[in-house]
Backbone as a printed PyTorch tensor [residue, N CA C, xyz], in Angstrom:
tensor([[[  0.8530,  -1.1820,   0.0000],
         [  0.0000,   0.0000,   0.0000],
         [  0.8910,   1.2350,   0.0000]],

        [[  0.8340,   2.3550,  -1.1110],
         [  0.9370,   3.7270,  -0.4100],
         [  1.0110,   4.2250,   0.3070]],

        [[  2.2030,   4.7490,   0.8390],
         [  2.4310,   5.3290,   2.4790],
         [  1.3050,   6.4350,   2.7400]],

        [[  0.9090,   7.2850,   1.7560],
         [  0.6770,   8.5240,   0.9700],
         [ -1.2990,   8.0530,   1.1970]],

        [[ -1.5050,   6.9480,   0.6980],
         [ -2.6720,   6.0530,   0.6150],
         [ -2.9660,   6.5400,   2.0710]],

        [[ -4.3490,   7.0610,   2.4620],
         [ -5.5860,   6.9730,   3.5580],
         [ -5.7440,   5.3620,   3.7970]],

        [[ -5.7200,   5.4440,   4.8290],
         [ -5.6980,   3.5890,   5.5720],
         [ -7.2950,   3.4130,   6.3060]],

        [[ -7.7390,   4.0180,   6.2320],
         [ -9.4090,   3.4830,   6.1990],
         [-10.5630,   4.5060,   5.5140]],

        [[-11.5960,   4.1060,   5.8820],
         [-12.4460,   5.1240,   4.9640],
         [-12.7610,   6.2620,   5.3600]],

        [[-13.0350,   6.4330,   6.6290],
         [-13.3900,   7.7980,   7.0860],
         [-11.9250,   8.9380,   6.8110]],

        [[-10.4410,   8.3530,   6.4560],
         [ -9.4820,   8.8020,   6.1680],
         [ -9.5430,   9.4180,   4.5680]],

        [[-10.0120,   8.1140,   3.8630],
         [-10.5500,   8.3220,   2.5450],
         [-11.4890,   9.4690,   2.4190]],

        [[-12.5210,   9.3130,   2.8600],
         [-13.6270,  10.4320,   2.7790],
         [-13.2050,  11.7780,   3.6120]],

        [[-12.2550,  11.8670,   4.2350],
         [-11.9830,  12.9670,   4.6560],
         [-10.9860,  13.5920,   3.7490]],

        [[ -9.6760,  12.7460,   2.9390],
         [ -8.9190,  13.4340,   1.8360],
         [ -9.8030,  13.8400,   0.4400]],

        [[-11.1870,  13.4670,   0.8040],
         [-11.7910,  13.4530,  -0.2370],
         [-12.7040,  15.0020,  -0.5770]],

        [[-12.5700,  15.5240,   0.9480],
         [-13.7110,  16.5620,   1.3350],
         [-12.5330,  17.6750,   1.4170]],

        [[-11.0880,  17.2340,   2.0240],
         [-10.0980,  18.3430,   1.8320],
         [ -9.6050,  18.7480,   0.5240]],

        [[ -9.9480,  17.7680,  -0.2540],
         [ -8.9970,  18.6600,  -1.5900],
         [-10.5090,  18.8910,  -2.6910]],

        [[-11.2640,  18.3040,  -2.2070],
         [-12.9890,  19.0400,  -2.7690],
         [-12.4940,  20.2730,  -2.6810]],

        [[-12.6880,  20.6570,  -1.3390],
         [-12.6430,  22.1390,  -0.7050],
         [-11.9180,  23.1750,  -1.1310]],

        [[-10.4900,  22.2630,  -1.5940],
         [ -8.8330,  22.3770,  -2.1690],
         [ -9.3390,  22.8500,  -3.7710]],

        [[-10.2590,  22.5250,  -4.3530],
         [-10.6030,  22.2360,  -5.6630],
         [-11.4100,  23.6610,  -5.7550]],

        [[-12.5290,  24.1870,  -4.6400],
         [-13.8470,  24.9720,  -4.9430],
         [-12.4490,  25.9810,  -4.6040]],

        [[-11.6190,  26.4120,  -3.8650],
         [-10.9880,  27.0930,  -3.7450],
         [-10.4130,  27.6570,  -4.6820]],

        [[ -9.9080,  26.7600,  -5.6990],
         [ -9.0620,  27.2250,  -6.6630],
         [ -9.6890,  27.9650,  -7.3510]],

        [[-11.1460,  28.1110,  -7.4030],
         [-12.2830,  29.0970,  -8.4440],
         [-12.5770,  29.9500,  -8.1110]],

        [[-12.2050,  30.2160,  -6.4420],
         [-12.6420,  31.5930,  -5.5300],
         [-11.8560,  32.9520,  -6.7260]],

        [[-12.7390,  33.8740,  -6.8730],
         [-12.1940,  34.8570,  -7.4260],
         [-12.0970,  35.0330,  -8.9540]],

        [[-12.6720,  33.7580,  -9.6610],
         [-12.3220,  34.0140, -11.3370],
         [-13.8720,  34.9210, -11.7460]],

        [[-13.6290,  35.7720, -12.8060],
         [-14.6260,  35.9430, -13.2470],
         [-15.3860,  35.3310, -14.3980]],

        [[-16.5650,  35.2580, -14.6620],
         [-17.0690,  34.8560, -15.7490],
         [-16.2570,  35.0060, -17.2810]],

        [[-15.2010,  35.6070, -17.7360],
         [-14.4600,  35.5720, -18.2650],
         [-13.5330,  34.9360, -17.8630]],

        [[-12.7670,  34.6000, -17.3220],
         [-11.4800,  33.8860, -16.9150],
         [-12.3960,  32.3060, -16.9900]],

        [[-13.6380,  31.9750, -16.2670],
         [-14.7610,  30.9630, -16.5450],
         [-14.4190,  30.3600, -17.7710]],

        [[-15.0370,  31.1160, -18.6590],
         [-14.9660,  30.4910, -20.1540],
         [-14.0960,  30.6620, -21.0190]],

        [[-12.5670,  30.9590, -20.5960],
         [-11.5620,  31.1270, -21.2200],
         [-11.0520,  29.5940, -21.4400]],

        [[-10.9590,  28.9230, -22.8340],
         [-10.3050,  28.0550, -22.8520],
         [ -8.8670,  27.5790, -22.7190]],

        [[ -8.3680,  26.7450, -22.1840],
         [ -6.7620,  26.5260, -21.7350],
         [ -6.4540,  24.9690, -21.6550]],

        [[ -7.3520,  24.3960, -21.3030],
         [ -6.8740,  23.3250, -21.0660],
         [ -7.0090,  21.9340, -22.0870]],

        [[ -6.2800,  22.3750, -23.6850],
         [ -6.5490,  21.0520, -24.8830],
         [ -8.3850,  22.2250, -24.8810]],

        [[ -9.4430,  21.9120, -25.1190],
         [-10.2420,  22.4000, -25.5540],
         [-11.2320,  22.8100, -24.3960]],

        [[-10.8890,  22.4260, -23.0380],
         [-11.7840,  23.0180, -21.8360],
         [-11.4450,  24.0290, -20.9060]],

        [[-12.4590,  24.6680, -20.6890],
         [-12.2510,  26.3760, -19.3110],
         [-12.6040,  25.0870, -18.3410]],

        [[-12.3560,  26.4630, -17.6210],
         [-12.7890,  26.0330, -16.2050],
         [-14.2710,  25.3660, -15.8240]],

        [[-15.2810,  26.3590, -16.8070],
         [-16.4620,  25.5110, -16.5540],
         [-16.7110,  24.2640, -17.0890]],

        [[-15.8390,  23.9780, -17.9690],
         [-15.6560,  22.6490, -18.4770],
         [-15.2060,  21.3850, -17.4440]],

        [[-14.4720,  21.8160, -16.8430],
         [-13.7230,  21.4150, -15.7660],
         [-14.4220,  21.2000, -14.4900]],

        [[-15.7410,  22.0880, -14.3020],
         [-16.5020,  21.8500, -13.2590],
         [-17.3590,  20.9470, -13.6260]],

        [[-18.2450,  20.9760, -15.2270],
         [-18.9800,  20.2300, -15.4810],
         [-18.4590,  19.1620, -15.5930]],

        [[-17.3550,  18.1490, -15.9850],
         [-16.8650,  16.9690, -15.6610],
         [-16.8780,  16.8800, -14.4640]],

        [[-16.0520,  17.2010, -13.1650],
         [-16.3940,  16.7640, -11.8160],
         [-17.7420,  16.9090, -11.5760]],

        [[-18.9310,  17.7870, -12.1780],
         [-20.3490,  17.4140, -11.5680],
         [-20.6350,  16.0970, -12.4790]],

        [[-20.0680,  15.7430, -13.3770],
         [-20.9260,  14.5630, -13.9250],
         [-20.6980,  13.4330, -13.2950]],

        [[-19.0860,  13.5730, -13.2030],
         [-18.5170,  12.2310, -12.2040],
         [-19.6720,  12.0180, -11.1350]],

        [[-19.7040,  13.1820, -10.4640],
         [-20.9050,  13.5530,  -8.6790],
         [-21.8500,  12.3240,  -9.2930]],

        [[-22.6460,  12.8310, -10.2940],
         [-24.1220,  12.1400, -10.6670],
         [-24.1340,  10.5610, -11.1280]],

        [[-22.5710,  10.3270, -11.7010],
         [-22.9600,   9.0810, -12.2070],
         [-22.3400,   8.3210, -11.0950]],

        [[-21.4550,   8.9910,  -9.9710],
         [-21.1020,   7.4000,  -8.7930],
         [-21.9480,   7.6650,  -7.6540]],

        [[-22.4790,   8.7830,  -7.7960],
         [-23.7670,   8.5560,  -6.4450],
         [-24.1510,   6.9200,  -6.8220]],

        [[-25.4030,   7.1470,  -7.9340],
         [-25.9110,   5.9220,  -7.9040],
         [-24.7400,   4.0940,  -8.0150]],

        [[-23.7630,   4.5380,  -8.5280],
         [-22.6620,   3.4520,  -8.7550],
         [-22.3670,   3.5620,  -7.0590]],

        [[-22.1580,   3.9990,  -6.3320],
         [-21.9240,   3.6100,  -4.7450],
         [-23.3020,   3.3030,  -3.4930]],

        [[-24.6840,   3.5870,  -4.4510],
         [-25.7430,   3.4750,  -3.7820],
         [-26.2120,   2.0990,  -3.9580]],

        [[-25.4680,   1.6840,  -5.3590],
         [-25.7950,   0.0730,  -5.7850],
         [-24.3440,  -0.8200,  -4.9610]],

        [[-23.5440,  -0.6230,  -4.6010],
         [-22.7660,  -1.0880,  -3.9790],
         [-23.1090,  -1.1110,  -2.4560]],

        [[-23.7520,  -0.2740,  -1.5400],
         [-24.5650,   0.0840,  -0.6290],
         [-25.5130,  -1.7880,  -0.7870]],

        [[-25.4270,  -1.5370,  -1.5260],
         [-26.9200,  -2.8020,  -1.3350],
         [-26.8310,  -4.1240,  -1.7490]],

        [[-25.0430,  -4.1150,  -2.0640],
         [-24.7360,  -5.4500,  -2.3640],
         [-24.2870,  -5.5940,  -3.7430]],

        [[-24.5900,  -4.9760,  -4.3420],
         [-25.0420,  -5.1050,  -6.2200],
         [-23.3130,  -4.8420,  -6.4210]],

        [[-23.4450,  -4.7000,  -8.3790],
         [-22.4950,  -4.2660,  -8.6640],
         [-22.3600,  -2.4530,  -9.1250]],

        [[-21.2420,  -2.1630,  -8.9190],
         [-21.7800,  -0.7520,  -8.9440],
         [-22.0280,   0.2270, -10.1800]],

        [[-21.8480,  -0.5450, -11.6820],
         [-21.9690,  -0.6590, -12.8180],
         [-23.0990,  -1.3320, -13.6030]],

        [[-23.9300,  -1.0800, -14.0320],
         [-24.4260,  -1.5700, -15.2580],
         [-23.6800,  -2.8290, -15.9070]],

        [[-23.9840,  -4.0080, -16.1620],
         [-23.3160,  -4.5600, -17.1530],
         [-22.8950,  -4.3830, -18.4080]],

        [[-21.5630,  -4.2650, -18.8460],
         [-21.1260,  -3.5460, -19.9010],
         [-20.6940,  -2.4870, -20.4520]],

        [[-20.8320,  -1.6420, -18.8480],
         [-20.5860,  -0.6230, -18.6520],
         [-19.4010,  -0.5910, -17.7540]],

        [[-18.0750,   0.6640, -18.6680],
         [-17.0350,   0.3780, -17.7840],
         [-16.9520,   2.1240, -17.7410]],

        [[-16.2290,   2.2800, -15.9450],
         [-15.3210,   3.6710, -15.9360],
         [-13.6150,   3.8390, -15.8370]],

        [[-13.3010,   3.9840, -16.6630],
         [-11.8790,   3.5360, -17.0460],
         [-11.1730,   4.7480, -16.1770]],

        [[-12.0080,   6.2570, -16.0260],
         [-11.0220,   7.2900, -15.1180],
         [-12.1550,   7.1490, -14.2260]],

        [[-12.4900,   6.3040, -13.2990],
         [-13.3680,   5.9840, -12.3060],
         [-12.8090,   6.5100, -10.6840]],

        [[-20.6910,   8.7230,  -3.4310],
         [-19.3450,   9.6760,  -2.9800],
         [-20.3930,   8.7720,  -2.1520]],

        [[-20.9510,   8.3950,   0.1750],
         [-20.1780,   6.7410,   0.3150],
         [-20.6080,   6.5230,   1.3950]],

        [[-20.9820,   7.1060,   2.5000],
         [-21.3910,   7.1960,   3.4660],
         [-22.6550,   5.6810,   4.3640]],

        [[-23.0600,   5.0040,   3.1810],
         [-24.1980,   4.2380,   3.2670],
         [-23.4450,   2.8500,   2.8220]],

        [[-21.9620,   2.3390,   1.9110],
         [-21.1220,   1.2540,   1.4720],
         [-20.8130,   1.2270,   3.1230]],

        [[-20.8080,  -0.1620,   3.3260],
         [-20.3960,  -0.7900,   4.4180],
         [-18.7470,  -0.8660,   4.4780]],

        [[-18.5370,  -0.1760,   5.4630],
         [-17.1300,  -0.1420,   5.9360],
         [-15.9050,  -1.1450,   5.1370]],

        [[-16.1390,  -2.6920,   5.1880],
         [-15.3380,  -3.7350,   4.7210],
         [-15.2800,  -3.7480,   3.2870]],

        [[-16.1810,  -2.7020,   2.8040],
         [-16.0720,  -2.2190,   1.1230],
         [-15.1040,  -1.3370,   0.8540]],

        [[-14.7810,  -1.0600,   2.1430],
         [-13.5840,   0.6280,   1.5080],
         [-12.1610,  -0.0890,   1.9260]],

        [[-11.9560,  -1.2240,   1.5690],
         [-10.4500,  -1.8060,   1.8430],
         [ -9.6330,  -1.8160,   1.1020]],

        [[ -8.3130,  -1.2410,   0.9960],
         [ -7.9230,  -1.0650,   0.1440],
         [ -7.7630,  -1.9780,  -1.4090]],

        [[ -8.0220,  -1.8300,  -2.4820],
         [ -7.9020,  -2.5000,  -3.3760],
         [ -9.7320,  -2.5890,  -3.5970]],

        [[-10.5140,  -2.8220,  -2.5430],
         [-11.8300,  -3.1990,  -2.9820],
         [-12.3710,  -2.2860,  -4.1180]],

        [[-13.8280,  -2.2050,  -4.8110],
         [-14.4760,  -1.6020,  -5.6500],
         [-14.5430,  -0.0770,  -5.1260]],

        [[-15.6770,  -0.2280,  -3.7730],
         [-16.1020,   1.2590,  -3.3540],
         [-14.5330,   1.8100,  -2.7270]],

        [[-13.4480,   1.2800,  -2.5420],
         [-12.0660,   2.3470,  -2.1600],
         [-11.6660,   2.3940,  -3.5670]],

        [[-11.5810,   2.2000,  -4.7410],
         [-11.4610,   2.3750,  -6.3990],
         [-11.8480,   3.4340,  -6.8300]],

        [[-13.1800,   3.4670,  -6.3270],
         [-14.0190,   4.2240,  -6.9130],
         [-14.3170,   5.9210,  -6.3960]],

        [[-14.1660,   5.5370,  -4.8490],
         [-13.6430,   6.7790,  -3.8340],
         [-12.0950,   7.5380,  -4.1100]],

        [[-11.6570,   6.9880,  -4.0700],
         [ -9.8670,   7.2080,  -4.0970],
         [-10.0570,   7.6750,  -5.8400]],

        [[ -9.8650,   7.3040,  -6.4510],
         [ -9.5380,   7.7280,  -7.9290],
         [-10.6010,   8.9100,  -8.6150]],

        [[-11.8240,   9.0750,  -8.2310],
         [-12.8460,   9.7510,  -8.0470],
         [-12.9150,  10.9780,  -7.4530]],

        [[-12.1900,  11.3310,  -6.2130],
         [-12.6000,  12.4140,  -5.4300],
         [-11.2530,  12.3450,  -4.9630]],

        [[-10.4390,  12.7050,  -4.1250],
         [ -9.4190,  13.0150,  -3.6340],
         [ -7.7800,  13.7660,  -4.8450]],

        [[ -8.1670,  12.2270,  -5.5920],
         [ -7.0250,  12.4940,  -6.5670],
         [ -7.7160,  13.1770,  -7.9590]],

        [[ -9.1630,  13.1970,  -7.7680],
         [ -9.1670,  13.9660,  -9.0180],
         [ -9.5580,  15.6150,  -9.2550]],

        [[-10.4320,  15.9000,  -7.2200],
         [-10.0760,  17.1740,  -7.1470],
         [ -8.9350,  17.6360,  -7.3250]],

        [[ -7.6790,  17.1310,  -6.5270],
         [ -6.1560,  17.7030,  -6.7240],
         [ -5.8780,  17.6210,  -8.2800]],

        [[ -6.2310,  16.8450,  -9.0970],
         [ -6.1170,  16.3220, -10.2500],
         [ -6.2280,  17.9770, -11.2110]],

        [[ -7.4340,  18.2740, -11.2770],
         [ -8.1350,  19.5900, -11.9280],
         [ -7.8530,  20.8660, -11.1540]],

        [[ -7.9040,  20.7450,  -9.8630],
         [ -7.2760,  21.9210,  -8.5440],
         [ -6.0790,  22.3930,  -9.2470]],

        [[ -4.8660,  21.0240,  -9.3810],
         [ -3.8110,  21.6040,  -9.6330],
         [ -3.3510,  22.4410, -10.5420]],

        [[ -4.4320,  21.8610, -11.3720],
         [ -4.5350,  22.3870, -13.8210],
         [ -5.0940,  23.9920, -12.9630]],

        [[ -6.3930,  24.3280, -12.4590],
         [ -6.6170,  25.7340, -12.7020],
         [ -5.5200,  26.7300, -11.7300]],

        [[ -4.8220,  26.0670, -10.8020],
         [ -3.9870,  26.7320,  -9.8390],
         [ -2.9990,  26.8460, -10.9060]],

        [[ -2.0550,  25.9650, -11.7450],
         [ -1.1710,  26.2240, -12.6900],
         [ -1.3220,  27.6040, -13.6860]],

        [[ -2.5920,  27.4700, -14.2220],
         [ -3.0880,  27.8230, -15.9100],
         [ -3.0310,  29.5590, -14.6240]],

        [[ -4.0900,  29.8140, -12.8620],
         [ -4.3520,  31.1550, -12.9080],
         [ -2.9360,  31.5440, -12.6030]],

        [[ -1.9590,  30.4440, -11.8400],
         [ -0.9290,  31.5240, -11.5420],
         [ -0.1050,  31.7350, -13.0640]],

        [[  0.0800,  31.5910, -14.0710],
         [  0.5430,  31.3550, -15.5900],
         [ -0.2190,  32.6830, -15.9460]],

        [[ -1.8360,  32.7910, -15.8840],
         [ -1.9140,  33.9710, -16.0380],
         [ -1.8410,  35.5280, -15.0780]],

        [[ -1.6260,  35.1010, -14.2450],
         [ -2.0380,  36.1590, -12.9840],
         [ -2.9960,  36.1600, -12.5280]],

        [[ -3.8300,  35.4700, -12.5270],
         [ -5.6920,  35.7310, -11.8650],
         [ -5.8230,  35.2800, -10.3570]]])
């Protein structure tokens, strides 16, 4: 395991809510222009928000079906760049589905996009 790696879930869900926070931060202060300025290959920032809200919508229900036993996918349906409170504890072990899906999802992918608009405003000055 990752030294770096959260060693249980409430650790998980808490790196998950600090670099959220880490993430809404990085937008404090842009204006609606700096918003829809493209930079990143073909996405702004609101581009950038609307992917992390879609992620939000599609693993609610992918961790609400794991919650209940199921699988947390559709059959045939894969998330290749793949939030928890209700998954039973022995689900968030490391390597399991719902710590996969938490961990790669929210922690590393707020810092993930956090880091791109913290780069791109200090690059421009904003």
């Amino acid at each position: 395991m990752n030294p770096t790696m959260p060693a249980s879930k409430d650790e998980l869900l808490s790196a998950a809510a600090r670099e959220y926070k880490a993430f809404h931060d990085a937008l404090k202060g842009l204006n609606e222009s700096h918003l829809s300025q493209v930079w990143l290959g073909t996405w702004s920032v609101k581009d950038i928000v609307a992917h992390i809200s879609a992620w939000h919508r599609e693993l609610a229900p992918a961790l609400e079906r794991l919650a209940r036993g199921e699988r947390p996918i559709a059959e045939g349906v894969s998330y290749d760049d793949v939030a928890a409170a209700s998954v039973p504890a022995e689900r968030f072990q490391p390597g399991k589905t719902a710590w996969r899906i938490v961990d790669g999802n929210s922690a590393h992918h707020y810092k993930e996009h956090g880091d791109q608009i913290r780069a791109w405003r200090a690059a421009k000055g904003f």
